[in-house]
C-alpha positions as CSV (number, residue, x, y, z in Angstrom):
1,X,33.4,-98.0,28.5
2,X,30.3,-98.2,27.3
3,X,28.2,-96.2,24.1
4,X,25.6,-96.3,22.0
5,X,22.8,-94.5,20.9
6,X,23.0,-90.3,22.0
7,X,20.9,-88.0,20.2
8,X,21.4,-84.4,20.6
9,X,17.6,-83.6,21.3
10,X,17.7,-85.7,24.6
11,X,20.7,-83.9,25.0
12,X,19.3,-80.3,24.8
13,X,16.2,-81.6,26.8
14,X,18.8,-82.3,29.8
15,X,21.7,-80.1,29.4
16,X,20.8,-78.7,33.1
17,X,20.9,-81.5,34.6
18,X,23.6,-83.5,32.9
19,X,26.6,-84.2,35.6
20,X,29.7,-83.9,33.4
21,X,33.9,-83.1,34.7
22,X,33.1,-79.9,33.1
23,X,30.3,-77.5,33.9
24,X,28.6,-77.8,31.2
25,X,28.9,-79.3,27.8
26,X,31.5,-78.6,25.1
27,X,30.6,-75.9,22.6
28,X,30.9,-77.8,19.6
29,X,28.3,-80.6,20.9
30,X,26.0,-77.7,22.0
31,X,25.9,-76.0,18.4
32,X,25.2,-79.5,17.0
33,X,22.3,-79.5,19.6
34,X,21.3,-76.4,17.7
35,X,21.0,-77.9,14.4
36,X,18.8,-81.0,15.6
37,X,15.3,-80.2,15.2
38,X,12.4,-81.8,16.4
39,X,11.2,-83.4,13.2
40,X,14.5,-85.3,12.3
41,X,14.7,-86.7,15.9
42,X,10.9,-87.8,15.5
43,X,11.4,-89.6,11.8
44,X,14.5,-91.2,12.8
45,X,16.6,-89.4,9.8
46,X,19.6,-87.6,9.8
47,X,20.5,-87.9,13.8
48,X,23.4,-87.6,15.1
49,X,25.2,-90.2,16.8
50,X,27.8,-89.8,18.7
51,X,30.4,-92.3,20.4
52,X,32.7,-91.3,23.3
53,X,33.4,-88.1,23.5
54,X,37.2,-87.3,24.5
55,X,37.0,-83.3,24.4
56,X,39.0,-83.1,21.2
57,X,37.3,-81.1,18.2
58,X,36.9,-84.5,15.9
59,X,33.9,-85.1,13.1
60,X,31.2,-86.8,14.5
61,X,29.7,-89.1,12.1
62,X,26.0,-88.6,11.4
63,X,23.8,-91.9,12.0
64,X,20.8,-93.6,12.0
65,X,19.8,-94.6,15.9
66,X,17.9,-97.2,14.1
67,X,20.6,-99.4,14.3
68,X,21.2,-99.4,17.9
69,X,18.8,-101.2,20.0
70,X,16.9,-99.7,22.9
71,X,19.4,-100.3,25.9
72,X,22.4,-98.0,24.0
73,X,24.1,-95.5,25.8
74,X,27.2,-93.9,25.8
75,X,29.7,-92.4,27.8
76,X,30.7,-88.6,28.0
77,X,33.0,-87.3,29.9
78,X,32.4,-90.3,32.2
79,X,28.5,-89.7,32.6
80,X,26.2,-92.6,30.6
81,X,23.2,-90.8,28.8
82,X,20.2,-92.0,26.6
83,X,17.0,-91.3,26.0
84,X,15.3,-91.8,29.3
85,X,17.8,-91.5,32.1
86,X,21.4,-89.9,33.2
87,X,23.5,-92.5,34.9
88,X,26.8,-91.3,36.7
89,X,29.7,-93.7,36.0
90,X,31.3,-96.0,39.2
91,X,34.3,-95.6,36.8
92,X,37.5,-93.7,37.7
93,X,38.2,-90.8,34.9
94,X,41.8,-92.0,34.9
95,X,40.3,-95.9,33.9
96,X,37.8,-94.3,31.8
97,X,40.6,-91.9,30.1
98,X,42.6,-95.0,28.9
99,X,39.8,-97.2,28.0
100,X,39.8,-97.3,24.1
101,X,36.9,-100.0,23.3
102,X,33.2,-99.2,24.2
103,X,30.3,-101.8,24.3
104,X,27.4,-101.0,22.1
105,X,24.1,-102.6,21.2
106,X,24.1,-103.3,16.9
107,X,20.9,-105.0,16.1
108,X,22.3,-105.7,12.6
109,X,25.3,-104.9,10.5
110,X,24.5,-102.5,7.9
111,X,25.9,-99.4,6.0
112,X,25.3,-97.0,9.1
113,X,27.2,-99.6,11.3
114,X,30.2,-99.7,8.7
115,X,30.9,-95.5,9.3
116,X,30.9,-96.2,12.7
117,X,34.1,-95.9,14.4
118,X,36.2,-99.3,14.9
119,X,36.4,-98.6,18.6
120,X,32.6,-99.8,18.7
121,X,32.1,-103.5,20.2
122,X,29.1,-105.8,19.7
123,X,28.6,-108.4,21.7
124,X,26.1,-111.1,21.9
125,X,25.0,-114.4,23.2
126,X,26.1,-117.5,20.8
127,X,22.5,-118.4,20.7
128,X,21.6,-114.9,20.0
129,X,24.1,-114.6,17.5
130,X,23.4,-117.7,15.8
131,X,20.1,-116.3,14.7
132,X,21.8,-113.0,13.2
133,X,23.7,-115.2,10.4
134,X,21.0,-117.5,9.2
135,X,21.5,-116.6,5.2
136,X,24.2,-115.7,3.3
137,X,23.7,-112.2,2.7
138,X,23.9,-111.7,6.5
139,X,27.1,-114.1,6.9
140,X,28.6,-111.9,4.3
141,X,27.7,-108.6,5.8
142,X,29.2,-109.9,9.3
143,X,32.5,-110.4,7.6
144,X,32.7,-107.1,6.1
145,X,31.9,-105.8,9.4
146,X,34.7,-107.3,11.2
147,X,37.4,-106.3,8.7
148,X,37.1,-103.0,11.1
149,X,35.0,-103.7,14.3
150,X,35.6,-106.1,17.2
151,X,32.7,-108.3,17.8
152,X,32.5,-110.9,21.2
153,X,30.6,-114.1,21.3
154,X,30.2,-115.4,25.0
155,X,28.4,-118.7,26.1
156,X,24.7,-118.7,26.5
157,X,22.8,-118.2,30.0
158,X,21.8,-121.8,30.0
159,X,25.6,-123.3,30.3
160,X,24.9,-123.5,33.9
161,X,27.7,-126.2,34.1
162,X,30.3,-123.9,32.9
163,X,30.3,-125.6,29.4
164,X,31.5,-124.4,26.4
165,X,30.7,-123.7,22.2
166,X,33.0,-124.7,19.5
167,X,34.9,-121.8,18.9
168,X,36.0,-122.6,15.4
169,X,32.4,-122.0,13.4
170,X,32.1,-118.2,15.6
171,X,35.5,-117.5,14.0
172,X,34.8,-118.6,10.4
173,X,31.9,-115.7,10.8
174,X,34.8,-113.5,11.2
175,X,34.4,-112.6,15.0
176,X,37.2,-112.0,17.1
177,X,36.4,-112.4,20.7
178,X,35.4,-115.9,21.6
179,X,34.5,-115.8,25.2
180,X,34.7,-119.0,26.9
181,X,34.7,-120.9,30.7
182,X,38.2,-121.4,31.5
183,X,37.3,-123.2,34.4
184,X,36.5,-126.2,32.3
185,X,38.4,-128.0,30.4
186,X,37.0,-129.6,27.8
187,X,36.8,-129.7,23.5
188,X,36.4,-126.1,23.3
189,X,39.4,-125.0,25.4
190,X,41.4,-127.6,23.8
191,X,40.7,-125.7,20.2
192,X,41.2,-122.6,22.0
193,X,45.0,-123.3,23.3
194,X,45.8,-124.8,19.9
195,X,44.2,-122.0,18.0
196,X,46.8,-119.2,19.8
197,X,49.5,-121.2,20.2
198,X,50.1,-121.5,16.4
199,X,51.6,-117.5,17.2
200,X,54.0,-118.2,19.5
201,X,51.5,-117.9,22.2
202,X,51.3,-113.9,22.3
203,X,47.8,-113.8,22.6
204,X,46.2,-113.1,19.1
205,X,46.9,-114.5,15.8
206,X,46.1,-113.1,12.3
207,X,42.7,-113.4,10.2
208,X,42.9,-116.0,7.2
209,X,43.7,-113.7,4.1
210,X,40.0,-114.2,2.5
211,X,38.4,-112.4,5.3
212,X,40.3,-109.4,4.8
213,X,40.5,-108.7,1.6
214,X,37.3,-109.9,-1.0
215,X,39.5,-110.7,-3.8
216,X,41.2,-113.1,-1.9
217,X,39.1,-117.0,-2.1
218,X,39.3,-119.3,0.5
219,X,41.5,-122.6,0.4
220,X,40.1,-124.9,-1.8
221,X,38.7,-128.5,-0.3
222,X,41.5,-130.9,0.4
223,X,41.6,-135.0,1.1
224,X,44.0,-135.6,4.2
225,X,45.7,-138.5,4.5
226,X,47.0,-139.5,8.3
227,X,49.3,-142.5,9.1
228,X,49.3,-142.4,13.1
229,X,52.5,-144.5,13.6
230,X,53.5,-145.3,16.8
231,X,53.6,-143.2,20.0
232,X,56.4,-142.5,22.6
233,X,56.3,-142.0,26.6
234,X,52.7,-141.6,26.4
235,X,51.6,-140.2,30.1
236,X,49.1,-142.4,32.1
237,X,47.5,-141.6,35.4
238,X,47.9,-144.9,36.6
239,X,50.9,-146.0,38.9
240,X,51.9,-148.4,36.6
241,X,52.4,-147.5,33.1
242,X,52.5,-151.2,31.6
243,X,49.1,-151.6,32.8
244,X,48.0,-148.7,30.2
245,X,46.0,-149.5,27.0
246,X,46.0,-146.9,25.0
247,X,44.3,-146.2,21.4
248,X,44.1,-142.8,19.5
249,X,41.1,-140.4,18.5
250,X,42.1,-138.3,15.4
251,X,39.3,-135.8,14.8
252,X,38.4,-133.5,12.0
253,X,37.0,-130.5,14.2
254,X,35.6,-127.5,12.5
255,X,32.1,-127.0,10.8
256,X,29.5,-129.6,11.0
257,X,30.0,-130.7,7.5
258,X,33.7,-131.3,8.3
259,X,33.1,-133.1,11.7
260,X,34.8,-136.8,11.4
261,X,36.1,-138.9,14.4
262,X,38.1,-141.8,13.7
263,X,40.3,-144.3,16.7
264,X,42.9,-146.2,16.3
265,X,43.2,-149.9,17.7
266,X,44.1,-150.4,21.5
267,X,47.5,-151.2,22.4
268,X,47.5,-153.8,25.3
269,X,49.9,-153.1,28.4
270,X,52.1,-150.4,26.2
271,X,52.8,-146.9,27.2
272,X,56.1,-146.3,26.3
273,X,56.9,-147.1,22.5
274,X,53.1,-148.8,21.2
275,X,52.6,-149.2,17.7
276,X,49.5,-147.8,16.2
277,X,50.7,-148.7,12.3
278,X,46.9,-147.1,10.8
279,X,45.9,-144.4,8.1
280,X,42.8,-142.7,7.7
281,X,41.4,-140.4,5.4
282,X,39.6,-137.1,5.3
283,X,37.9,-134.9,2.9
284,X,38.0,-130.8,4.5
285,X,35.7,-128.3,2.8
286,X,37.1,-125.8,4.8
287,X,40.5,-126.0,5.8
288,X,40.8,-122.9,6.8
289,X,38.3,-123.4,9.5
290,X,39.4,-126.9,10.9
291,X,41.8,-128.3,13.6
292,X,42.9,-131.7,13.7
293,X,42.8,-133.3,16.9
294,X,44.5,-136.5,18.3
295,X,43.8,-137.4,21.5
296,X,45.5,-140.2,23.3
297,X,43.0,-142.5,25.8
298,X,43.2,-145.4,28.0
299,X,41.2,-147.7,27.3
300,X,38.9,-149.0,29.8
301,X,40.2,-152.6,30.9
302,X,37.3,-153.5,33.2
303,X,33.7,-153.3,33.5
304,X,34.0,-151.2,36.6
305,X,35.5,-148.5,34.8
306,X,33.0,-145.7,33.5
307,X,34.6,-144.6,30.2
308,X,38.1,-144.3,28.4
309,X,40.1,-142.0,30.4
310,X,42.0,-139.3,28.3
311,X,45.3,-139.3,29.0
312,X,47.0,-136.3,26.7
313,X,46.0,-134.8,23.3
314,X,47.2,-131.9,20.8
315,X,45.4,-130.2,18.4
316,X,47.0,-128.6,15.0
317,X,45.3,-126.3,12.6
318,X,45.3,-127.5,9.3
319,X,46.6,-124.5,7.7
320,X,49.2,-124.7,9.8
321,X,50.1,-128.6,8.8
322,X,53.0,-129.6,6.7
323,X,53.3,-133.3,5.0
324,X,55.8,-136.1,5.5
325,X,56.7,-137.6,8.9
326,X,56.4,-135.5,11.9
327,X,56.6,-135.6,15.7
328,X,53.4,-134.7,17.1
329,X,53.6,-132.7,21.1
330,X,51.5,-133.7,23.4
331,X,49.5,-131.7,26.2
332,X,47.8,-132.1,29.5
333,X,44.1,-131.7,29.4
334,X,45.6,-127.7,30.7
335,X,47.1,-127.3,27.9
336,X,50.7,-127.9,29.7
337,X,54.1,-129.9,28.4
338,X,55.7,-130.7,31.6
339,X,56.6,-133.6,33.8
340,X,55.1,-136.8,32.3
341,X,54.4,-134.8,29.5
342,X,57.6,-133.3,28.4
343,X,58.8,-135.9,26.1
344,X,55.3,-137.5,24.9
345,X,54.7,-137.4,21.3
346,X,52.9,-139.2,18.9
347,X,54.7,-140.3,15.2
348,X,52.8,-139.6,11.9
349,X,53.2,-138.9,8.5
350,X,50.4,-136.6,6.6
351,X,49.9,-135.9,2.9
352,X,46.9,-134.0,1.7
353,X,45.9,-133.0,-1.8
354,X,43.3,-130.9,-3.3
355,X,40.1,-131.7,-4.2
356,X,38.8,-130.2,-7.6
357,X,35.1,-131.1,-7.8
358,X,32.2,-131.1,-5.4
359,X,31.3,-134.8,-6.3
360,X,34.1,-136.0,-4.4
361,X,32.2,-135.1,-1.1
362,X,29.2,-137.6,-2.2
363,X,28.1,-140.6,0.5
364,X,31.5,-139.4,2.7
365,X,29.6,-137.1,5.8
366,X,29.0,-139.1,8.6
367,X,25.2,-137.3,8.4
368,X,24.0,-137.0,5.1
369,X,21.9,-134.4,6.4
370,X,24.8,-132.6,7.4
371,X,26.3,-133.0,4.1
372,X,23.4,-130.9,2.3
373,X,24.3,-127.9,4.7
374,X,25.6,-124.9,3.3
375,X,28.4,-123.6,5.3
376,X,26.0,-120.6,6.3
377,X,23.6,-123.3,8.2
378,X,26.7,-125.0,9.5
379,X,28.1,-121.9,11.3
380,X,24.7,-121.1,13.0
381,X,23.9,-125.1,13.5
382,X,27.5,-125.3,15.0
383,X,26.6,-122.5,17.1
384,X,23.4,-123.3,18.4
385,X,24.8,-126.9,19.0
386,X,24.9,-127.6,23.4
387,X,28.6,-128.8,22.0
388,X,30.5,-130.5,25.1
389,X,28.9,-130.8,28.4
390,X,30.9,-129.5,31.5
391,X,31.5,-133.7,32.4
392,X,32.6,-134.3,28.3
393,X,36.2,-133.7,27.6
394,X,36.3,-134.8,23.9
């Protein structure tokens, strides 16, 4: 459940008073105590490491503790150990027997961290890990890290209203685990339900090829062309849907050289078949790592009304886009098609091409700071980004 740094000195130091299922330790870990002396454990070379321990006569890789910070433990034979202290587990053996991944503390990924075994799992705080990828080098090293190891990114301490990070950048780094509020629904969770439901809605989907394998490049820059149409038995939350003006929001949404928001005209007193009848245009550097959004609002018909109210929206990986006309499902802010919901779509036709040269990009962010990022920068300015606040749904 939990692992980490375990050197066999602390071990040999404590082997009396170590509280174990067994009554004492297995032999195999005691003659490696053996072979630990003194002066390895003090200069921090060739120390064993060890993860969980499951009584079985496997290798146990040899590591520097370096790597680990200073909170590592790990679990054997559901007792936590380190350095300082014994800890007896709350955990039930039979829990603890069929628990496969173990939390540990990786400062940085490194060679020692890539013979570690892949049921290892960082995790760390977005803003934390937002300052581990700052340059390319590390941004690289983080990929190759994840080809084998599971690494979590949850929201930082200071989300106090249950707000949550754009997903989509923390993925381009090649992490797996995106934690987020599910109590809110807002931008982030939209991405989110869009982003799995591309696999049927199992629960996982697979890694763009480029990630896994380094001969692989990824998709070259594209220009997308959108012609929102018209829209049919668009959902209101008013009684009366001819009182509903609505308008669409497409959005580019990926990193923060990508980010473009463009809105249709407002349809007065049209719910069920409004004409939109408008195209717009968007050059993608990273495909791979962008969504496009539509999102379907009211618009606000009187001065006593705060702000647009969103009515429905649906979100499509590019990747997983395909050109010509199309029928676009739309969602409750829950991610739900059902009720008002089950038959409104949106009518568009899309037609991308690719981009050969980098000059195409000039004078088209909508920051031209932005547009001097490197896609390094972007991920950990995405990241460290507040993104949507709790009260924000797009």
């Amino acid at each position: 459940r939990s692992s980490g740094k375990f050197t066999l000195l602390s071990t040999l130091k404590r082997k009396n008073t170590v509280t174990t299922g067994a009554s004492s330790l297995p032999g195999n870990i005691r003659q490696l105590v053996k072979s630990q002396s003194a002066q390895d454990y003090k200069n921090g070379s060739n120390v064993t490491t060890l993860g969980s321990y499951n009584g079985d006569n496997s290798s146990v890789p040899s590591l520097n503790p370096k790597i680990f910070s200073k909170k590592s433990s790990l679990c054997v034979n559901n007792t936590y150990h380190d350095t300082n202290k014994v800890k007896k587990s709350n955990v039930h053996p039979d829990l603890s027997s069929i628990t496969y991944f173990q939390k540990y503390n990786l400062k940085r990924p490194n060679i020692d961290a890539m013979k570690l075994p892949c049921v290892f799992v960082a995790s760390y705080s977005e803003r934390k890990f937002a300052k581990l990828i700052r340059d390319d080098e590390t941004l690289k090293s983080w990929k190759e890290y994840t080809h084998r190891h599971i690494c979590r990114v949850y929201p930082k301490a200071s989300r106090v209203e249950s707000s949550n990070m754009n997903p989509l950048p923390i993925w381009a780094a090649g992490v797996q685990i995106v934690a987020l509020n599910y109590q809110t629904t807002d931008k982030a969770m939209m991405l989110n339900d869009s982003k799995f439901r591309e696999n049927g809605g199992c629960g996982y989907v697979l890694k763009p090829r480029y990630m896994l394998d380094s001969t692989v490049d990824p998709s070259p820059p594209i220009l997308l062309r959108v012609h929102v149409i018209s829209g049919q038995q668009l959902p209101t939350k008013a009684a009366d849907t001819a009182s509903m003006d609505p308008y669409i929001s497409v959005s580019v949404c990926g990193m923060q050289h990508d980010k473009k928001t463009r809105k249709t005209k407002a349809v007065k007193n049209n719910a069920f078949n409004p004409i939109f009848d408008e195209v717009f245009e968007f050059k993608i550097r990273s495909p791979d790592s962008a969504q496009l959004l539509f999102a379907v609002y009211d618009e606000a018909s009187s001065l006593l009304s705060k702000s647009d109210e969103l009515c429905a929206y649906s979100s499509i990986p590019i990747p997983n886009l395909r050109r010509g006309l199309r029928s676009v499902a739309l969602y409750d802010e829950k991610g739900n098609r059902k009720g008002d919901y089950e038959f409104a779509s949106l009518l568009i036709r899309t037609s991308f091409m690719i981009i050969q040269t980098a000059d195409n990009f000039a004078d088209d962010s909508e920051d031209d700071e932005d547009d001097e990022r490197s896609v390094v920068s972007s991920v950990a300015s995405s990241v460290m980004s507040d993104g949507s606040n709790a009260s924000e749904v797009i």
